[in-house]
BAGU-367896 format. One line per field, with one value per residue (C-alpha): residue number from 1; x, y, z. Coordinates in Angstrom, 3 decimals, padded with zeros to 6 digits. Last residue first. Layout:
BEGIN
num: c(NUM,...)
u: c(X,...)
v: c(Y,...)
w: c(Z,...)
//
This chain:
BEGIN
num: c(102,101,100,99,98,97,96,95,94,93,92,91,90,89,88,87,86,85,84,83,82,81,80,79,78,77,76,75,74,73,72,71,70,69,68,67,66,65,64,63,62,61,60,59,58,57,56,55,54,53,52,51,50,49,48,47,46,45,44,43,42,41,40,39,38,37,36,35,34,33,32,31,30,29,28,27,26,25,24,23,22,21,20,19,18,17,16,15,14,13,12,11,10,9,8,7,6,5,4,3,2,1)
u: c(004.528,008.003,006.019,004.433,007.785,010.181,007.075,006.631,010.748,010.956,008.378,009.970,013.026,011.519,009.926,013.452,015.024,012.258,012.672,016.370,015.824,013.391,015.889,018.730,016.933,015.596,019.261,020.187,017.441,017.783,022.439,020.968,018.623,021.259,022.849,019.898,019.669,016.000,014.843,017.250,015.706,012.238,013.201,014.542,011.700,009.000,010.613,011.371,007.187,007.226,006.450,003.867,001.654,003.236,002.563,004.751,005.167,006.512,009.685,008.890,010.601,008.527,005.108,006.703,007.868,004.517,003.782,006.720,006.704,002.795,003.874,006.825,004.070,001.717,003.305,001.795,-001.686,-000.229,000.475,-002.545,-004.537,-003.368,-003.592,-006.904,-007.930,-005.692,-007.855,-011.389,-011.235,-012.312,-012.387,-009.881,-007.201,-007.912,-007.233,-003.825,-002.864,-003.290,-001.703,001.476,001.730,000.000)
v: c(-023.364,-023.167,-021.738,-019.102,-018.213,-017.958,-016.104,-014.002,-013.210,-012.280,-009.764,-008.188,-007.813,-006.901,-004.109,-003.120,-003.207,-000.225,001.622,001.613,002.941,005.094,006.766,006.830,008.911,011.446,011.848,012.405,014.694,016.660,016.523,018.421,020.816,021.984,024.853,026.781,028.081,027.683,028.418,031.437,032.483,032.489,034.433,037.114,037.361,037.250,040.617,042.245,042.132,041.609,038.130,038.166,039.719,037.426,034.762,032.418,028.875,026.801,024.285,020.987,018.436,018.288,017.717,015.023,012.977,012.145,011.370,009.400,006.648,005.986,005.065,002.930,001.316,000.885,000.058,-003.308,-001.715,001.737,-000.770,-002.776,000.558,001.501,-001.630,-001.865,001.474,000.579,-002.474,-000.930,001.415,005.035,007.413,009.563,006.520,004.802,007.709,008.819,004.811,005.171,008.218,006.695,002.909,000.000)
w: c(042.502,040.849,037.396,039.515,041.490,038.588,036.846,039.369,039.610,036.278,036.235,039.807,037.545,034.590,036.595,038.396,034.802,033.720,037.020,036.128,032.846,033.430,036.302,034.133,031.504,033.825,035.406,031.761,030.681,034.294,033.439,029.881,031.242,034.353,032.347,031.519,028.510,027.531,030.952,031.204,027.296,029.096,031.725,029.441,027.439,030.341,032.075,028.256,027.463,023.916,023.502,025.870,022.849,020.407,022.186,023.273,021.461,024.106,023.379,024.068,025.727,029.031,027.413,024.671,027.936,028.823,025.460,024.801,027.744,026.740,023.411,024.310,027.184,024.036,021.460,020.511,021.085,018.592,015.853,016.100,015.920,012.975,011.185,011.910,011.009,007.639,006.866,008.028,005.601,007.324,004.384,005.593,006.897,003.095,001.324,003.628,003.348,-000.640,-001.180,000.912,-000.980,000.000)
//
């Protein structure tokens, strides 16, 4: 199925891509999940143009952007999903040790 066709299909509702669709996103789902809550935290905010001008808001806006700590949070941020994500194998793991001992 090639890109025209997917985009026709997805607007007209064929049951073939919806269900493709949707299989992808249910075998995704933690990953998913994972991405939209970071998504809120990663991106940049559109100001508008009437804030935009006020100097006070400008200028703590750019210190937000530059700060020098946003890089070691996205890193300490990273270490902790990881770690919470081998701790939940972990306790996985053991259940099924102690399911299939029982």
């Amino acid at each position: 199925m090639d890109l025209s066709d997917f985009r026709q299909g997805l607007v007209t509702g064929e049951k073939s891509v919806i269900y493709h669709i949707l299989e992808w996103i249910l075998r995704r789902t933690p990953e998913l999940k994972k991405r939209a809550y970071l998504a809120q935290f990663l991106m940049k905010i559109e100001l508008p143009p009437d804030i935009e001008g006020d100097v006070d808001i400008m200028e703590l806006y750019e210190q937000v952007e530059s700060h020098p700590n946003v890089e070691a949070m996205l890193s300490v941020a990273k270490n902790l999903r990881e770690e919470r994500d081998l701790s939940e194998n972990l306790n996985r793991q053991k259940m099924e040790q102690r399911n299939a001992v029982s």
